[in-house]
N, CA, C and O atoms as CSV, one atom per row, in Angstrom:
chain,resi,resn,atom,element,x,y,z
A,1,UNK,N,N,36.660,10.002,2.406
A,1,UNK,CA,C,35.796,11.122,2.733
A,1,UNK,C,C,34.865,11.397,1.559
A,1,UNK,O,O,35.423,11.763,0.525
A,2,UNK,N,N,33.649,11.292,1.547
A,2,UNK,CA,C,32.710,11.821,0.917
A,2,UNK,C,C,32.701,13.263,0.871
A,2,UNK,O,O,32.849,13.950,1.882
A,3,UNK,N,N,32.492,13.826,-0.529
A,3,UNK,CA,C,32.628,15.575,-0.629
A,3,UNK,C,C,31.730,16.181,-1.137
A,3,UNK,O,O,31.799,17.351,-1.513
A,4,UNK,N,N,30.331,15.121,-1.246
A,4,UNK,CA,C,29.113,15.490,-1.532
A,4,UNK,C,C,28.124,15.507,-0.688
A,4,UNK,O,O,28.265,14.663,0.197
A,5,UNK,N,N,26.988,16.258,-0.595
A,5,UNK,CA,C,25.867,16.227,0.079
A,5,UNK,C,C,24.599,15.950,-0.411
A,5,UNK,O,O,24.575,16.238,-1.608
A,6,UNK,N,N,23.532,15.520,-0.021
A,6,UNK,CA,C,22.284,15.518,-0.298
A,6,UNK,C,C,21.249,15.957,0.539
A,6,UNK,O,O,21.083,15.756,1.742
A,7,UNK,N,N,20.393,16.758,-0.495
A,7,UNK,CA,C,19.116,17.143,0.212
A,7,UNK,C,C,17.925,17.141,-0.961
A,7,UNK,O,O,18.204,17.273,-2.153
A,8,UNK,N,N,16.750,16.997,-0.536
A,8,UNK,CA,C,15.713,17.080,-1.686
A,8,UNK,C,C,16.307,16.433,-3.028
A,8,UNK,O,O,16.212,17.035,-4.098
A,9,UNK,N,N,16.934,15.161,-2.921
A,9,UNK,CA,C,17.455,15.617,-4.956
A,9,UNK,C,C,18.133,15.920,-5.554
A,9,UNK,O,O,18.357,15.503,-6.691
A,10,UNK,N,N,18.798,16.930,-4.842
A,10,UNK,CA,C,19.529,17.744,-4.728
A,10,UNK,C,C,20.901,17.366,-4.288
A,10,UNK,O,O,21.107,17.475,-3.079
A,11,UNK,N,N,22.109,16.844,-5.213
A,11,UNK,CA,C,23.584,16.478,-4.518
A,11,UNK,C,C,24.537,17.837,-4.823
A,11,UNK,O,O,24.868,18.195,-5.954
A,12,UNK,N,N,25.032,18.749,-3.136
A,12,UNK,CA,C,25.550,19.490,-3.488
A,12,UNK,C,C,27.111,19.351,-3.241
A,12,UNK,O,O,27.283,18.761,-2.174
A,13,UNK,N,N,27.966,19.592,-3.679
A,13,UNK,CA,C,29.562,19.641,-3.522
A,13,UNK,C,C,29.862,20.206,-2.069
A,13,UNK,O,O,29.153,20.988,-1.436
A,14,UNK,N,N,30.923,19.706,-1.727
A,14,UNK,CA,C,31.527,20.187,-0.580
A,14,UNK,C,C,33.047,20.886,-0.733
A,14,UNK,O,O,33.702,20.285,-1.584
A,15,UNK,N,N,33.715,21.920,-0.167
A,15,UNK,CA,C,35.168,22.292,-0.970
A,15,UNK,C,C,35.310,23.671,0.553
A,15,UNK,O,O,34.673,24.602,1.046
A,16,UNK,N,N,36.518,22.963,0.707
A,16,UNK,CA,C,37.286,23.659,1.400
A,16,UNK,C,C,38.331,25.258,1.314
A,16,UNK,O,O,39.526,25.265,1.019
A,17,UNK,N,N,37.650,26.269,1.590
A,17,UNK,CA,C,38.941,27.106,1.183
A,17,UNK,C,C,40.238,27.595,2.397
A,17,UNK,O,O,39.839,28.275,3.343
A,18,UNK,N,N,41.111,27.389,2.364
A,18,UNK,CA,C,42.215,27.219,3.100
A,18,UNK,C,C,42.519,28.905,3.708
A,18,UNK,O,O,42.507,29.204,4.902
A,19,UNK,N,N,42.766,29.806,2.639
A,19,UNK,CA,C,42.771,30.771,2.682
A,19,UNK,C,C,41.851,31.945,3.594
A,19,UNK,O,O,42.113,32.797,4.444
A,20,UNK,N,N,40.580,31.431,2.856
A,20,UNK,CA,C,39.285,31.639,3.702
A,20,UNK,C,C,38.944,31.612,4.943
A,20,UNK,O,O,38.499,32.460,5.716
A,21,UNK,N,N,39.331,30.037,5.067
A,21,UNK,CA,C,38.623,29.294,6.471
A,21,UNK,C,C,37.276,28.968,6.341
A,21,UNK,O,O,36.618,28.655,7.334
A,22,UNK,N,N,36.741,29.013,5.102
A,22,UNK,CA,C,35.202,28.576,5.178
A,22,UNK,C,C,35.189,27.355,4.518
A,22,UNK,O,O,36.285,26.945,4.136
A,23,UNK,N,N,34.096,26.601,4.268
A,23,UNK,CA,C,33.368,25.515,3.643
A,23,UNK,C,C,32.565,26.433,2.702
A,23,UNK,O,O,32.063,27.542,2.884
A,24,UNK,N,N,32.611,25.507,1.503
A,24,UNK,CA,C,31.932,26.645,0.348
A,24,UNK,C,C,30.820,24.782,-0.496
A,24,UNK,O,O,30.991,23.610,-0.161
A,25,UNK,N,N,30.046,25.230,-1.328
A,25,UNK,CA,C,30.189,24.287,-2.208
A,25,UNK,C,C,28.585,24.725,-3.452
A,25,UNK,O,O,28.142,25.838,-3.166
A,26,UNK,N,N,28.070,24.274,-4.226
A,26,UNK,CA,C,27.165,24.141,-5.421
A,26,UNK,C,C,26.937,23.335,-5.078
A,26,UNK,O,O,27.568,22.518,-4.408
A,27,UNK,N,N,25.106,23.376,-5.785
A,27,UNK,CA,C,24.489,21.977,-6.477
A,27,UNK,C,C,25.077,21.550,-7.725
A,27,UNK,O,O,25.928,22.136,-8.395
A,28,UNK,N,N,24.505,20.448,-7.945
A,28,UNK,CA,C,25.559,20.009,-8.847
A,28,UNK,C,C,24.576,19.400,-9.677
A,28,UNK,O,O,23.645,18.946,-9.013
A,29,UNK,N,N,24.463,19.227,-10.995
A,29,UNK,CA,C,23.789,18.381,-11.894
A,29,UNK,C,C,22.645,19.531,-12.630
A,29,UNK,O,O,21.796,19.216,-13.463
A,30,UNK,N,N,22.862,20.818,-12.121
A,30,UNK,CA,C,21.597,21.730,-12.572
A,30,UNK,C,C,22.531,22.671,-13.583
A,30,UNK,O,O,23.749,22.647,-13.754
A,31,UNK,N,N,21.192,23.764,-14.371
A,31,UNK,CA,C,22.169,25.528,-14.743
A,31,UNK,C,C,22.470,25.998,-14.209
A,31,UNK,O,O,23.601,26.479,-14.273
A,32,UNK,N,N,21.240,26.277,-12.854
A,32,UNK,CA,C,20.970,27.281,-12.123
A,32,UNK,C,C,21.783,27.205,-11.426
A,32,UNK,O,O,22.137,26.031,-11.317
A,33,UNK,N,N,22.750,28.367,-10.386
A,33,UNK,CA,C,24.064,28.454,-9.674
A,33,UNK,C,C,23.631,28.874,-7.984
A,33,UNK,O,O,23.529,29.926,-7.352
A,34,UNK,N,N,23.446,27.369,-7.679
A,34,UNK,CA,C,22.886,27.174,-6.440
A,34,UNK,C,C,23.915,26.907,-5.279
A,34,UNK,O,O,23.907,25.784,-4.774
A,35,UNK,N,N,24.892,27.949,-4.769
A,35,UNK,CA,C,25.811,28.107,-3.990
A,35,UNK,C,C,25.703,28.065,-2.331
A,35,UNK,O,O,24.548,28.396,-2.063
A,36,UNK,N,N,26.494,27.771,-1.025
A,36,UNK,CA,C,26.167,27.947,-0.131
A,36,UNK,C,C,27.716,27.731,0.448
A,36,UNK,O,O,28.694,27.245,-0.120
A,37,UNK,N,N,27.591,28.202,1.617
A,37,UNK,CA,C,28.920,28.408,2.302
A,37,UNK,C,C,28.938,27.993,4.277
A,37,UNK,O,O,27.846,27.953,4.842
A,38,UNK,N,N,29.910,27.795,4.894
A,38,UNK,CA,C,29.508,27.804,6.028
A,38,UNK,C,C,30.974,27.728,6.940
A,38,UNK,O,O,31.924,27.207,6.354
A,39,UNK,N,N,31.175,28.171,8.199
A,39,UNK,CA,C,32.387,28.201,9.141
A,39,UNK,C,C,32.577,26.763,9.356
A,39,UNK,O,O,33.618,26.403,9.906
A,40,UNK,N,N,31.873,26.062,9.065
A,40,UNK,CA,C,32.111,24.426,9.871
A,40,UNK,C,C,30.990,23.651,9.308
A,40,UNK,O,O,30.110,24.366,8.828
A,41,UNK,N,N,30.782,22.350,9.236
A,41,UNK,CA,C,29.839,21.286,8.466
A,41,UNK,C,C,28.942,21.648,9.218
A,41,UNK,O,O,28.491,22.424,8.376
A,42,UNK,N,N,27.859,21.866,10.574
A,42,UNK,CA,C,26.899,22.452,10.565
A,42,UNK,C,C,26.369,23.431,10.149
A,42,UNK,O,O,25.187,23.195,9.896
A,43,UNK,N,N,26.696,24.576,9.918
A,43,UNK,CA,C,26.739,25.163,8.872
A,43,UNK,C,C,26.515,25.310,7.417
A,43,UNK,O,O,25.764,26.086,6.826
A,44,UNK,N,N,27.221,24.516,7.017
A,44,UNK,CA,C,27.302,24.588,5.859
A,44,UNK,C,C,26.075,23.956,5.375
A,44,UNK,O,O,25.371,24.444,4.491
A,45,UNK,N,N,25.792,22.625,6.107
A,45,UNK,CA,C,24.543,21.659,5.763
A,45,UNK,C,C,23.010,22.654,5.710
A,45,UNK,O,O,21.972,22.548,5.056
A,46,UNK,N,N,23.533,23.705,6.830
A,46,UNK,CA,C,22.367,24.651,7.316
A,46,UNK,C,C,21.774,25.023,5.901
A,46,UNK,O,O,20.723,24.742,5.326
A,47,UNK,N,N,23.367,26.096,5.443
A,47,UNK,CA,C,22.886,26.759,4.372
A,47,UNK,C,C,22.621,26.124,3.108
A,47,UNK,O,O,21.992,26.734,2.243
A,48,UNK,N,N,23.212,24.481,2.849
A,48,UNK,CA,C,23.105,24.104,2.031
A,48,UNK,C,C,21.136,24.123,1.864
A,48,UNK,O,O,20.568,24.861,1.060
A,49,UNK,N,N,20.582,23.399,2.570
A,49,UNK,CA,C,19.697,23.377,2.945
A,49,UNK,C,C,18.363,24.786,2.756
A,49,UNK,O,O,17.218,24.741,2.306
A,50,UNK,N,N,18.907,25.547,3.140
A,50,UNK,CA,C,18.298,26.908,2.981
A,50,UNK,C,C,18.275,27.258,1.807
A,50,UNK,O,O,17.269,27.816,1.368
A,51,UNK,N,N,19.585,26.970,0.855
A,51,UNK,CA,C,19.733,27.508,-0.323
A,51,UNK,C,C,18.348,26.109,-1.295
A,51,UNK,O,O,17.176,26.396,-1.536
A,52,UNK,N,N,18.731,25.325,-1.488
A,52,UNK,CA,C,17.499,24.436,-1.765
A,52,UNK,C,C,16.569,25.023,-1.635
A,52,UNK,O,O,15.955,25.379,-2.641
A,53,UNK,N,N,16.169,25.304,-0.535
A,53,UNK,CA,C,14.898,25.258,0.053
A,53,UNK,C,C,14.380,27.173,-0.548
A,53,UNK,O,O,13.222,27.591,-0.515
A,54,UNK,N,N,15.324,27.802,-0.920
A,54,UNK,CA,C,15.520,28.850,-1.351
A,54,UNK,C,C,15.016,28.726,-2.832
A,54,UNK,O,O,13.925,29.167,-3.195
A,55,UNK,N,N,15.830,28.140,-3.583
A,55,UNK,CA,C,15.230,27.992,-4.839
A,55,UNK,C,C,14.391,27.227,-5.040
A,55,UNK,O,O,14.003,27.256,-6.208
A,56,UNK,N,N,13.832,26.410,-4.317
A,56,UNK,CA,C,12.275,25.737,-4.756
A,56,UNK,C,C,11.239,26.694,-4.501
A,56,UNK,O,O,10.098,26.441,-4.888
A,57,UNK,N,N,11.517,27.852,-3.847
A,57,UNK,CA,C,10.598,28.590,-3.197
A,57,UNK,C,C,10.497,30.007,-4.598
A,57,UNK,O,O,9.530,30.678,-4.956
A,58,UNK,N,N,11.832,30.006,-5.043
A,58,UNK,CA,C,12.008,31.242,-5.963
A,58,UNK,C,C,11.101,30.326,-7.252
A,58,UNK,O,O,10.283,30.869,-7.995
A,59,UNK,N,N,11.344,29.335,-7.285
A,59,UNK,CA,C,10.878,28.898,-8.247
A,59,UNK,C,C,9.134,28.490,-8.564
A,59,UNK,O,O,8.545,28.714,-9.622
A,60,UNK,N,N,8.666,27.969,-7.567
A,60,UNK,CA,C,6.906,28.560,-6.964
A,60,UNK,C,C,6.860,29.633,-7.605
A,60,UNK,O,O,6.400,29.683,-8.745
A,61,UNK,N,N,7.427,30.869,-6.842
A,61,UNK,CA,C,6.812,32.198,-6.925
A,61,UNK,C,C,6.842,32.800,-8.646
A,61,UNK,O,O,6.223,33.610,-9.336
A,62,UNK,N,N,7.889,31.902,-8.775
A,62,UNK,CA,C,7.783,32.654,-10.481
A,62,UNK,C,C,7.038,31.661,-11.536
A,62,UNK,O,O,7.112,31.909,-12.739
A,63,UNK,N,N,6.446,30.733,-11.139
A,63,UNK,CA,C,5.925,29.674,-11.888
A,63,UNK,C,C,6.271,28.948,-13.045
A,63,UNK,O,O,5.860,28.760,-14.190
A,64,UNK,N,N,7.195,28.610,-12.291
A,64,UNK,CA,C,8.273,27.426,-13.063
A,64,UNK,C,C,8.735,26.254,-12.407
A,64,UNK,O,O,9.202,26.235,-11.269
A,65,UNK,N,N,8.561,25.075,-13.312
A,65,UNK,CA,C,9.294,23.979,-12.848
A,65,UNK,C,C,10.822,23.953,-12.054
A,65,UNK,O,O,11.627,24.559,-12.761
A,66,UNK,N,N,11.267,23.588,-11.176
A,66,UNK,CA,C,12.664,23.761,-10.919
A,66,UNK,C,C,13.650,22.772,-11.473
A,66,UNK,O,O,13.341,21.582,-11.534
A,67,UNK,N,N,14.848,23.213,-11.889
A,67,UNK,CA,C,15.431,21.996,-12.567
A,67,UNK,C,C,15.256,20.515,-12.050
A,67,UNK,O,O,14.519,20.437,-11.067
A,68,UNK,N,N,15.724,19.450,-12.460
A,68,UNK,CA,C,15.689,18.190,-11.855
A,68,UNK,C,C,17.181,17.724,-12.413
A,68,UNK,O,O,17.425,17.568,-13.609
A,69,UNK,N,N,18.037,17.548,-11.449
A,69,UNK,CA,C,18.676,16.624,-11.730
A,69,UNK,C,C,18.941,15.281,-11.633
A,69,UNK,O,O,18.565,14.481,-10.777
A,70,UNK,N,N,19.858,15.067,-12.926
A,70,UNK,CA,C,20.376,13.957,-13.490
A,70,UNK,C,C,19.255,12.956,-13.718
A,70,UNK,O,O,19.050,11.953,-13.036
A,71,UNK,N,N,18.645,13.318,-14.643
A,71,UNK,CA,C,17.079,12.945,-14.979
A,71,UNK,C,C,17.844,11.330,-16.178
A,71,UNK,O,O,17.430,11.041,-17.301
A,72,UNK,N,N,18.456,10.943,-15.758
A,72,UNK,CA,C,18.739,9.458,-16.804
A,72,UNK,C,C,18.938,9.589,-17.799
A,72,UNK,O,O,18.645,8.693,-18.590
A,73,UNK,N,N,19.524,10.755,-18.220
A,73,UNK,CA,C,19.614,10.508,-19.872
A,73,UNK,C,C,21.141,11.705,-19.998
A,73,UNK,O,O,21.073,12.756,-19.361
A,74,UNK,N,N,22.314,11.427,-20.778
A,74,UNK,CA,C,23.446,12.195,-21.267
A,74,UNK,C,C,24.207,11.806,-22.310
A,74,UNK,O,O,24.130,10.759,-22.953
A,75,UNK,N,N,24.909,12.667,-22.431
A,75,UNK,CA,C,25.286,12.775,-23.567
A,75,UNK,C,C,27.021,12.001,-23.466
A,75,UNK,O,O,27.757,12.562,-22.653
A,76,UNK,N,N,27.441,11.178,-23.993
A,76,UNK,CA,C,29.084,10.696,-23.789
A,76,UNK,C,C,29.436,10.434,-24.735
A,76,UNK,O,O,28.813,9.787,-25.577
A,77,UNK,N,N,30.932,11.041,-24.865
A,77,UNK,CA,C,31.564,11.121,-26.049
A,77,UNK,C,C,32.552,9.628,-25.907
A,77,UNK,O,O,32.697,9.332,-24.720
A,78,UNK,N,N,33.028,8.958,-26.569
A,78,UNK,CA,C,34.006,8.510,-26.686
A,78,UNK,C,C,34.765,7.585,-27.232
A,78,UNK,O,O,35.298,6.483,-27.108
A,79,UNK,N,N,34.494,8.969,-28.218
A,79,UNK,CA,C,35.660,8.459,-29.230
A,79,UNK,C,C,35.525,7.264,-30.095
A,79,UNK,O,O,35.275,6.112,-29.740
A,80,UNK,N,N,35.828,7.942,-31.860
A,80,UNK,CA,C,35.147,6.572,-32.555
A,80,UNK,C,C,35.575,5.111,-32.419
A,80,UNK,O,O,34.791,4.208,-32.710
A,81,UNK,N,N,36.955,4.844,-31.928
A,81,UNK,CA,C,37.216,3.608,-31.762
A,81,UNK,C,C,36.573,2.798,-30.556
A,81,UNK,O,O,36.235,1.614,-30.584
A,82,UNK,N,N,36.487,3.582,-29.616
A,82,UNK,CA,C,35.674,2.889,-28.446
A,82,UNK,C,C,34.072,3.165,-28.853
A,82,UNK,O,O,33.299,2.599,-28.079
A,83,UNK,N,N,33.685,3.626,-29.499
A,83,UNK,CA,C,32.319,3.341,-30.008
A,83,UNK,C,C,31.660,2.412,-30.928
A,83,UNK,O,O,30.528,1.937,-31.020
A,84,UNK,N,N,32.857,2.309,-31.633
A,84,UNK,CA,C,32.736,1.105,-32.569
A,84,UNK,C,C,32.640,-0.285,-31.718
A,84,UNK,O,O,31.701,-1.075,-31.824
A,85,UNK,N,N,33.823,-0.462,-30.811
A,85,UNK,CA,C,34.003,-1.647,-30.425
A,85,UNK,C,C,32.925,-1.606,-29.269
A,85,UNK,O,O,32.683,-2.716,-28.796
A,86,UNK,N,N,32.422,-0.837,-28.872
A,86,UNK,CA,C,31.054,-1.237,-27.996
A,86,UNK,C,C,29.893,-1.368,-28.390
A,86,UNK,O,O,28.978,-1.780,-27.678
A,87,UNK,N,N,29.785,-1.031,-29.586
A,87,UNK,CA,C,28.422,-0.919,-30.379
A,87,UNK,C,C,28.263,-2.728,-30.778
A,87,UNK,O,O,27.296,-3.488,-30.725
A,88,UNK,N,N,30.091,-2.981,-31.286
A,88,UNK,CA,C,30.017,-4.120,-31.870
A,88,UNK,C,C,29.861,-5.219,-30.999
A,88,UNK,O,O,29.096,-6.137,-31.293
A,89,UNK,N,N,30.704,-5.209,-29.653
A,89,UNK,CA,C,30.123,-6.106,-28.358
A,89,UNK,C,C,28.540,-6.056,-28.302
A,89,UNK,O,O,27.916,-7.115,-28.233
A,90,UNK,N,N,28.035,-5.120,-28.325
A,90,UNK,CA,C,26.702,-5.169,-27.689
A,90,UNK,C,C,25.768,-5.558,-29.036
A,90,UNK,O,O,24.632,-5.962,-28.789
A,91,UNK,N,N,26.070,-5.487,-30.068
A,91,UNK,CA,C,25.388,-6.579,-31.367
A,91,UNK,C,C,25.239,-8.064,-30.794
A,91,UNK,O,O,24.280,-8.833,-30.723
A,92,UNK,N,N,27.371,-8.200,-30.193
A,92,UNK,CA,C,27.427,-9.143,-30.461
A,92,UNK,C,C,26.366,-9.881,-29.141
A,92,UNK,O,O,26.032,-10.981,-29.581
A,93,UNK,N,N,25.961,-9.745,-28.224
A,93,UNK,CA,C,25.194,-9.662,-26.725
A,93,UNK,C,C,24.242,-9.818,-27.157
A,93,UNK,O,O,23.650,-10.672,-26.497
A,94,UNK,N,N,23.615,-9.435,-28.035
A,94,UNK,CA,C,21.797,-9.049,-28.523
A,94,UNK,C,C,21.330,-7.874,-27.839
A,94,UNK,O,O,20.105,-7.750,-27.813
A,95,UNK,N,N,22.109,-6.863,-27.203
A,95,UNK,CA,C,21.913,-6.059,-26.672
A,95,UNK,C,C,21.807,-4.279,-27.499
A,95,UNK,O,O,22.445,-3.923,-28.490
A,96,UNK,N,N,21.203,-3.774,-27.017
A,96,UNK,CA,C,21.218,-2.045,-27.100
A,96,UNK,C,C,22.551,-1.560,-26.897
A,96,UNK,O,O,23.193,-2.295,-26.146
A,97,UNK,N,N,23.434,-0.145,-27.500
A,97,UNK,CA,C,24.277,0.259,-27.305
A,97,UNK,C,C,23.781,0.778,-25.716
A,97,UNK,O,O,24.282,0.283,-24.706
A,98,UNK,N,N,23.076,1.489,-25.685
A,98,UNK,CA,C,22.602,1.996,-24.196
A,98,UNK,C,C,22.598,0.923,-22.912
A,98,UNK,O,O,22.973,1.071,-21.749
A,99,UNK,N,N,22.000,-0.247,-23.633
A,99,UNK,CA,C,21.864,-1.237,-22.303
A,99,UNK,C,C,23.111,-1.379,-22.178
A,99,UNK,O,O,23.648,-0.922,-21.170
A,100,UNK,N,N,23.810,-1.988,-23.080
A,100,UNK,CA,C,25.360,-2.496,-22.573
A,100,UNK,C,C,25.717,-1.335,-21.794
A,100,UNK,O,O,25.940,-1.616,-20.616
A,101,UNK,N,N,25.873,0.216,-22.175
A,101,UNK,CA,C,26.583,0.745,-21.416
A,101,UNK,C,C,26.341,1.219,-20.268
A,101,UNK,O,O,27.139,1.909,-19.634
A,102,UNK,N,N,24.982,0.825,-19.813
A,102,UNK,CA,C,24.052,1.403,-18.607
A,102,UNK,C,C,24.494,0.467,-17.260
A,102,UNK,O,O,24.545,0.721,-16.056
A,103,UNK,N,N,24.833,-0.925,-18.188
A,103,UNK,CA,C,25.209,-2.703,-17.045
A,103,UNK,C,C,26.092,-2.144,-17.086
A,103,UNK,O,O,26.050,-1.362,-16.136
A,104,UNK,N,N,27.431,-1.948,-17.911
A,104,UNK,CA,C,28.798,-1.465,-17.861
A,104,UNK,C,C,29.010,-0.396,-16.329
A,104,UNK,O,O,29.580,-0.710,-15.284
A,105,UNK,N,N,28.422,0.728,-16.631
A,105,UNK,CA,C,28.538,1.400,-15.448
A,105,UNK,C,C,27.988,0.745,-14.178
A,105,UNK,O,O,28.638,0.873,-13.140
A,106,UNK,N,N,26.804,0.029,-14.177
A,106,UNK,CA,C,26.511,-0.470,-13.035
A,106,UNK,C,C,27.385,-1.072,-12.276
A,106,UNK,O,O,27.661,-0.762,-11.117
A,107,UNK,N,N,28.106,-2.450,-13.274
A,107,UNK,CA,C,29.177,-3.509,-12.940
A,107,UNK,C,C,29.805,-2.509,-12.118
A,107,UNK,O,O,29.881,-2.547,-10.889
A,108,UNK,N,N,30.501,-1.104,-13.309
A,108,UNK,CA,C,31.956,-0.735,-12.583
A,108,UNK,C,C,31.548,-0.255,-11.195
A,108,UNK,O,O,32.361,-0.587,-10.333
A,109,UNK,N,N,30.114,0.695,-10.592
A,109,UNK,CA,C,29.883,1.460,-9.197
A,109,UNK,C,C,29.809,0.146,-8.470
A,109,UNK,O,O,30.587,0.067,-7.518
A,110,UNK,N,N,28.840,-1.198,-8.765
A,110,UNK,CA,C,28.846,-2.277,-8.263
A,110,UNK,C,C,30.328,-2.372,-7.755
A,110,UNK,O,O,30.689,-2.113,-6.607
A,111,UNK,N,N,31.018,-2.727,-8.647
A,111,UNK,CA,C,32.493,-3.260,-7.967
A,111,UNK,C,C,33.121,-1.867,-7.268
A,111,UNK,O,O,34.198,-2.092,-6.716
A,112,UNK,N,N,32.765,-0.773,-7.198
A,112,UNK,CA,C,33.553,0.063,-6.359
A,112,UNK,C,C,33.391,0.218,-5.394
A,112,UNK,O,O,34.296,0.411,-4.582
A,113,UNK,N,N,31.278,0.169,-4.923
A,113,UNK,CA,C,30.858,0.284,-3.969
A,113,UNK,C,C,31.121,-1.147,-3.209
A,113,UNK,O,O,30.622,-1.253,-2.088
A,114,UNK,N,N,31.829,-2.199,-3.705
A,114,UNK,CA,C,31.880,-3.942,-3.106
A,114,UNK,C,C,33.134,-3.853,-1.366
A,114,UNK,O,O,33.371,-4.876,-0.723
C-alpha cells in the first residue's frame, strides 16, 4: 500500500486515525503545515487537493514564492566512519563524493522499484 499522495509537486502523507474514523495526512518536504483530512479516500484526495490549491493561492495573495519541495539538494549525516570509507571509494572511482552517493541511491530505489 502506498501512503503517499501527489498533487502539483506536492507529495502529501496519508494516516489513518482509528479512534477518529478519519483519514488525516500533511505535505511533506515543506515548513509550511499543509494539513488535510477526510471520512474516506475521496475525500481526503478532495481536501488534499483544496488544501494545495489553498496555499498556492495564500501564497499569490501575499507575494511570495511558495515553498518547493525536495529541490535536490540535503543535508546527510553519516557518521565519520562511513564517510571516510565513501569519500575513499569514490576517489577510488574518479568520482565526486555526491556522484557516488546520488548512483548509490539510485542503484538502491532501482533495485526496490525492480
Amino acid at each position: 500500500m502506498n501512503n503517499t499522495m501527489e498533487y502539483k509537486g506536492y507529495v502529501g502523507s496519508i494516516e489513518f486515525s482509528e479512534r477518529d474514523g478519519v483519514f488525516f495526512g500533511k505535505v511533506q518536504g515543506i515548513r509550511s503545515l499543509i494539513s488535510y483530512e477526510g471520512t474516506n479516500a475521496s475525500e481526503l484526495i478532495a481536501d488534499f487537493h483544496g488544501a494545495v490549491d489553498d496555499y498556492l493561492a495564500f501564497c499569490k495573495e501575499e507575494g511570495h514564492a511558495p515553498e518547493t519541495a525536495y529541490k535536490g539538494s540535503l543535508n546527510v549525516r553519516l557518521g565519520s566512519e562511513l564517510h571516510k570509507r565513501a569519500a575513499i571509494y569514490a576517489i577510488s572511482q574518479q568520482q565526486s563524493l555526491n556522484s557516488f552517493i546520488e548512483e548509490a541511491v539510485r542503484d538502491k530505489l532501482t533495485a526496490v522499484n525492480a
